[in-house]
ZAFIKE-881899 format. One record per residue (C-alpha): residue in three letters; x, y, z. Coordinates in steps of 0.1 Angstrom, whole numbers, plus 2048, in hexadecimal, padded with zeros to 3 digits. Each point is the difference from the previous one (the first is absolute). Layout:
<pts>
ALAXYZ ...
</pts>
This chain:
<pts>
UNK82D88C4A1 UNK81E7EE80D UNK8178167E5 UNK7EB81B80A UNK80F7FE828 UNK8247FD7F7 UNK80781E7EE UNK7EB81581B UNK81381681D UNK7FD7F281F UNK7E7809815 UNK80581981B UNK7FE7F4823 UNK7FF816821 UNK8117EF81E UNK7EF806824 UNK80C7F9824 UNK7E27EF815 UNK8077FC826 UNK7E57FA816 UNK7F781581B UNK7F07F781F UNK7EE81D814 UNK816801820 UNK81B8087E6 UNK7F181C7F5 UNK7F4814820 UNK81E803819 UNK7F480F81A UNK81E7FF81D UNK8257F47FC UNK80F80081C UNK81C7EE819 UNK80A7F281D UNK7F87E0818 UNK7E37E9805 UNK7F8802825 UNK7E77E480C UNK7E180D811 UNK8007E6817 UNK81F7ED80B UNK8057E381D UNK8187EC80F UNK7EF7E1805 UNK80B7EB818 UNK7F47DF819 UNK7EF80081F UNK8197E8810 UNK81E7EF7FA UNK8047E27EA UNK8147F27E2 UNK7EE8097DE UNK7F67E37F2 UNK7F180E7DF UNK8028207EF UNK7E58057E7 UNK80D8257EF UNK81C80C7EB UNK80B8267FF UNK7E480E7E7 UNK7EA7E8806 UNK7DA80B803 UNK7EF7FA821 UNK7DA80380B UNK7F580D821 UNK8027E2818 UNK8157E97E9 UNK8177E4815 UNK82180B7F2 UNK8177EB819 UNK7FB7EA81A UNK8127F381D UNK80A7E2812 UNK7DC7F4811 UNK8017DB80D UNK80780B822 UNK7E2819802 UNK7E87E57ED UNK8087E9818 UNK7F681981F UNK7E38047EB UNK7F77DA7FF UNK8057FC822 UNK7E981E808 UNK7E37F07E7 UNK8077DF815 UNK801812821 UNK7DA8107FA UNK7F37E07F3 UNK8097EE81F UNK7F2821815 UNK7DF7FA7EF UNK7FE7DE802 UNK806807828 UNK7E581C7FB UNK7E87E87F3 UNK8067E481C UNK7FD81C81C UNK7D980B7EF UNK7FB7D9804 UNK80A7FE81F UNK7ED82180A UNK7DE7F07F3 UNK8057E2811 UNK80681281E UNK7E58187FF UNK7E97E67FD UNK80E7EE81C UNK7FC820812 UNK7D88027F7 UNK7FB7DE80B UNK813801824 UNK7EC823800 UNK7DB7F47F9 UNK8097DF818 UNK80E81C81E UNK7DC80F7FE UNK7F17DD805 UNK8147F781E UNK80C7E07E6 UNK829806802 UNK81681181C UNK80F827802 UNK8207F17F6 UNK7FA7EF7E1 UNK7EC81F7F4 UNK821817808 UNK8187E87EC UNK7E88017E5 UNK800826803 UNK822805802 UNK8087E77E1 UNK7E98157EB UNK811822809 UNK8207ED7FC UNK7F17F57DF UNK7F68247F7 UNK824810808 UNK80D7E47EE UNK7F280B7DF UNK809824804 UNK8227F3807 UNK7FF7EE7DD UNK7F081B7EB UNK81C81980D UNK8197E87F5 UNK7F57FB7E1 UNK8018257FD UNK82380180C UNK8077E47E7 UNK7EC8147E2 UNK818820807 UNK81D7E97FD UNK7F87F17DE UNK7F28267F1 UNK82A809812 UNK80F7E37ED UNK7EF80A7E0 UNK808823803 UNK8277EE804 UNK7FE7ED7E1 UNK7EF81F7ED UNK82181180E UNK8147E97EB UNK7F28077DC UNK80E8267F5 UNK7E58167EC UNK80281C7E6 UNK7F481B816 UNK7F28187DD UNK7F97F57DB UNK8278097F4 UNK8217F97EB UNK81D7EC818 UNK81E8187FE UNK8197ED813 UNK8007E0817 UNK81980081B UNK7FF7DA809 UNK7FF7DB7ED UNK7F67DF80A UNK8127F481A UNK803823813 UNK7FA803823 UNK7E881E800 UNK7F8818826 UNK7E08197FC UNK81C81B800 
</pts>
């Protein structure tokens, strides 16, 4: 057999080009040229001045809708809003001493009252212990509007340090960045 294959032709052989073809290759539908525009393009830029402190992004990097992509200089604003967290405290500490007082006082009040009817105390000491109760009474309303006043101020000093982290306004690619840590950057 092995004489046999030696004095035989050689066998004929058909050679074939495979290429692989993958089916957006084979349906063009449109060819055409020009620009990429962006649907949607913005400028961002901070609410208030301040040296950049960290830059998250790169040109081309991929943001999210809402993504901190820089932030700026902050201990001055964080410091506003300690003071304003300290400031409330103390208002509603006063808030709760002025309702203590106000009890005490109203029943003061009662008792100088039910003694009045009985002929037991004098006109005077039941008008002192009348006015210390209204004083008593303005003195809380006094207290809750300050720690109303003081409640605006801390929501104010968040909104200030909110001011100080810069957002990706849309889901998007970063085209170009203008500044670099260090930079002084204005809301313009």
């Amino acid at each position: 057999l092995l004489w046999r294959g030696a004095f035989t032709g050689a066998a004929r052989v058909e050679v074939a080009a495979v290429t692989r073809i993958f089916p957006s290759q084979a349906f063009t539908v449109l060819t055409a040229r020009g620009y990429v525009v962006p649907q949607r393009k913005a400028a961002v830029a901070s609410k208030v001045t301040g040296r950049l402190v960290s830059l998250s992004v790169e040109e081309g990097s991929v943001v999210r809708e809402g993504q901190v992509i820089a932030r700026l200089e902050s201990d001055d604003v964080v410091a506003a809003r300690s003071q304003a967290m300290a400031n409330l405290d103390v208002a509603k500490s006063n808030l709760d001493q002025a309702k203590a007082e106000l009890y005490d006082a109203g029943a003061a009040f009662e008792r100088e009252k039910n003694l009045l009817t009985k002929e037991f105390t004098t006109r005077a000491s039941y008008d002192a212990a009348e006015a210390r109760f209204k004083k008593a009474r303005a003195g809380v309303a006094a207290a809750e509007a300050t720690v109303g006043a003081y409640r605006a101020s801390l929501q104010a000093a968040e909104v200030a340090v909110g001011y100080t982290f810069i957002r990706a306004p849309f889901s998007a690619v970063v085209l170009t960045k203008s500044a670099d840590i260090g930079d002084i950057v204005t809301p313009l």
